[in-house]
C-alpha positions in Angstrom: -50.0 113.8 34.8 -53.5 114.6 33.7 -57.0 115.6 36.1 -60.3 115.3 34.3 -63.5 116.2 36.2 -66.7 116.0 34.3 -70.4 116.9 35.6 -73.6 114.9 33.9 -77.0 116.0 33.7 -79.3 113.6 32.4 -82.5 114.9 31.4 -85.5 112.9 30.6 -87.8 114.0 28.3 -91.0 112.0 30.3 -91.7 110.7 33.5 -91.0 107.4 33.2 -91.7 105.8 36.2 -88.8 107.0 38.1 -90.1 110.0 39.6 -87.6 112.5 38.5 -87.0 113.7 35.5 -83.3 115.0 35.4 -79.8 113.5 37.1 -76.5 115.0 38.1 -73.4 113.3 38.8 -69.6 113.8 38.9 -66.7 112.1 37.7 -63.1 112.6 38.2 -60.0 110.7 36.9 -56.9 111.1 37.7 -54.0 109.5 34.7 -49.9 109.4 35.1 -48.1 109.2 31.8 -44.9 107.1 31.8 -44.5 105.9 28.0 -44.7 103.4 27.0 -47.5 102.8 30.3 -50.6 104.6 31.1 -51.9 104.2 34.9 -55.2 105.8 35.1 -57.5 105.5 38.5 -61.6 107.5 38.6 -64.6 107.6 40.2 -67.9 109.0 40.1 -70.8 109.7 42.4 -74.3 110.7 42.3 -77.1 109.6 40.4 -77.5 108.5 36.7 -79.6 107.0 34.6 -80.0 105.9 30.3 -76.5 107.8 30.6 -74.1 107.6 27.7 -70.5 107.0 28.8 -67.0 106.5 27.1 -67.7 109.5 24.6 -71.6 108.0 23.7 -69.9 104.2 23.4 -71.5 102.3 26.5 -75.1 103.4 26.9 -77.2 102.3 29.8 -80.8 101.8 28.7 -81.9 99.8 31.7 -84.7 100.8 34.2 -81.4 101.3 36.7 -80.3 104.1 38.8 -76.4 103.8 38.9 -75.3 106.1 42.2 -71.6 105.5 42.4 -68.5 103.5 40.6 -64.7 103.3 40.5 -62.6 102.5 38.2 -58.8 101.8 37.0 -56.6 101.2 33.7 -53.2 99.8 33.0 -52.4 100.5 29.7 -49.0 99.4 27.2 -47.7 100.8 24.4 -45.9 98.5 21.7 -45.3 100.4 18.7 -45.2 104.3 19.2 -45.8 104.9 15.3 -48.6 102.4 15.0 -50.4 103.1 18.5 -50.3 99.7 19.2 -51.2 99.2 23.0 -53.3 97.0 25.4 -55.2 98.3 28.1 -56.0 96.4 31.0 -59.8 98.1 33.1 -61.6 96.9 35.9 -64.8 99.2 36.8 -66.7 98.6 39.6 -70.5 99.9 39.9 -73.6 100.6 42.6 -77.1 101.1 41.7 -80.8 100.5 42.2 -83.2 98.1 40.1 -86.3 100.3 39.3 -88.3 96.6 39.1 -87.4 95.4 42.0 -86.2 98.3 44.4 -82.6 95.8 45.0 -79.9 97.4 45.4 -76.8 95.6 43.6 -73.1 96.0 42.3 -71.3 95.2 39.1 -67.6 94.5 38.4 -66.6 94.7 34.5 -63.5 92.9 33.7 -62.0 94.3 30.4 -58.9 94.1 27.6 -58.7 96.1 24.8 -56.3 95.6 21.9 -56.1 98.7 19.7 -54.1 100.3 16.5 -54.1 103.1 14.3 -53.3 102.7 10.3 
């Protein structure tokens, strides 16, 4: 069993429009080993925005300010020498659209197939 909690603070180097200049938020994820499965369940609140998530992989360059989201994983190992696994995510996200002022949600259906060599 395995707790992560992570604080973000996004700091802008202009004013862009948004009237603030820096962002805090905290996430925390909770994930239960049973090999050859992974269950993993987080969730985050407070305020982000051009935030870089998944270690700097998804970016979110959009005039958005996301202020909450959820997520969970199901994940399979095949081979243990290889690494071979699928993972199975579903995130769910609220923000704000700077354009418009509409608040909206997001739900991101993913699989991942992955392998070391």
């Amino acid at each position: 069993f395995r707790s992560d909690t992570t604080y973000y603070y996004i700091a802008l180097s202009d004013e862009v429009g948004l009237n603030r200049k820096s962002f805090h938020s905290l996430d925390q994820r909770f994930t239960l080993y049973a090999f050859p499965w992974t269950f993993s369940l987080g969730g985050w609140l407070g305020k982000q925005t051009f935030a870089a998530r998944n270690g700097g992989f998804t970016v979110y360059n959009l005039s958005e300010e996301h202020t909450s989201g959820y997520s969970g994983d199901i994940r399979f190992v095949f081979n243990e020498t290889t690494k071979t696994a699928i993972t199975f995510r579903v995130t769910q996200e609220s923000f704000t659209d700077f354009g418009t002022g509409a608040e909206a949600g997001s739900t991101m259906f993913q699989v991942l197939y992955g392998f070391s060599f």
